[in-house]
N, C-alpha and C positions, 0 to 999 in steps of 0.2 A: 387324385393327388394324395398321398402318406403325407399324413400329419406329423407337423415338428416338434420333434423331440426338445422340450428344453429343459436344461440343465438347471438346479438350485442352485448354482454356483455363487457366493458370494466378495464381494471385492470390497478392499477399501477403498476411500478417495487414493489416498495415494498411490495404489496398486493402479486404478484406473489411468487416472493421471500421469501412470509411468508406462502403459501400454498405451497411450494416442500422445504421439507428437505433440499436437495443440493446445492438451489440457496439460503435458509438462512443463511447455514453456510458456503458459498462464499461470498453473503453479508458482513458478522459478519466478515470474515476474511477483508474484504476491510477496513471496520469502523476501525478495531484493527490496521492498517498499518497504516490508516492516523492517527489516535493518536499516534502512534509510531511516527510518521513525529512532530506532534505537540508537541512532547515532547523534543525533539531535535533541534528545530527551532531556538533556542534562543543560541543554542552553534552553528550556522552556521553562515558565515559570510552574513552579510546583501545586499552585493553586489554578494552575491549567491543564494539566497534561491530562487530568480523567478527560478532559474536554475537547481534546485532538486524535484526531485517527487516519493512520496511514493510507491513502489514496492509489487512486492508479498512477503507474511508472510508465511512462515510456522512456525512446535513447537517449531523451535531454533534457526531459521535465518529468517531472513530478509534482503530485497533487494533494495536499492534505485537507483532511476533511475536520470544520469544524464545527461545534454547536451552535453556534451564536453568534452574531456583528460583533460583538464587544468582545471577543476572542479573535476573530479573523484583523481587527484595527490591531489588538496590541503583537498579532503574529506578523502583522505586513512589517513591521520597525523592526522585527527582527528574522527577515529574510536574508539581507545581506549576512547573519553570522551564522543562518543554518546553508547557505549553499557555501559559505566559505569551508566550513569544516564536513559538509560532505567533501566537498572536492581535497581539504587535505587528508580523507579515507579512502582517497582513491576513486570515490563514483561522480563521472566526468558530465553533470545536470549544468545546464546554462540558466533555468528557469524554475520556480518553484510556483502553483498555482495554490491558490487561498479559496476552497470551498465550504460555502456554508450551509450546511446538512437542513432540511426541514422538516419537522414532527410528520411521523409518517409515512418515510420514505428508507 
């Protein structure tokens, strides 16, 4: 059996990303959450926001990811005014999920 030739070829995430189907529309999903994040930033308290982080999106939820209990209680009270104002940007979520990150992971 000839042995295989391989090529030094080098790619970026996104070059890769944009030659396999799967890892574009995981991409395109990541892009979509952080603008979900950017769209809602400005209704988060300012001595919070180092503190929250874009999570995974699916068709009707989405996830954000927080530090701490004492972040995820004062983000549940204002759930209702972050899917309100996604949904007046146009991204049709029914559900926002509250995740609390643990040291570590």
């Amino acid at each position: 059996m000839p042995p295989t030739v391989r090529t030094n070829t080098v790619f970026t995430l996104h070059e890769a990303a944009g030659a396999a189907p799967s890892l574009a529309a995981l991409q395109a999903r990541i892009r979509q959450s952080q603008d979900c994040l950017q769209q809602i930033r400005p209704l988060i308290p300012s001595t919070m926001r180092a503190h929250v982080a874009a999570g995974p999106l699916t068709d009707d939820e989405w996830c954000l990811l927080v530090k701490s209990a004492a972040a995820s209680t004062k983000l549940r009270q204002l759930l209702p005014s972050f899917l309100q104002r996604l949904n007046d940007c146009g991204v049709p979520l029914n559900h926002i999920r509250i995740k609390v990150q643990t040291p570590g992971r």
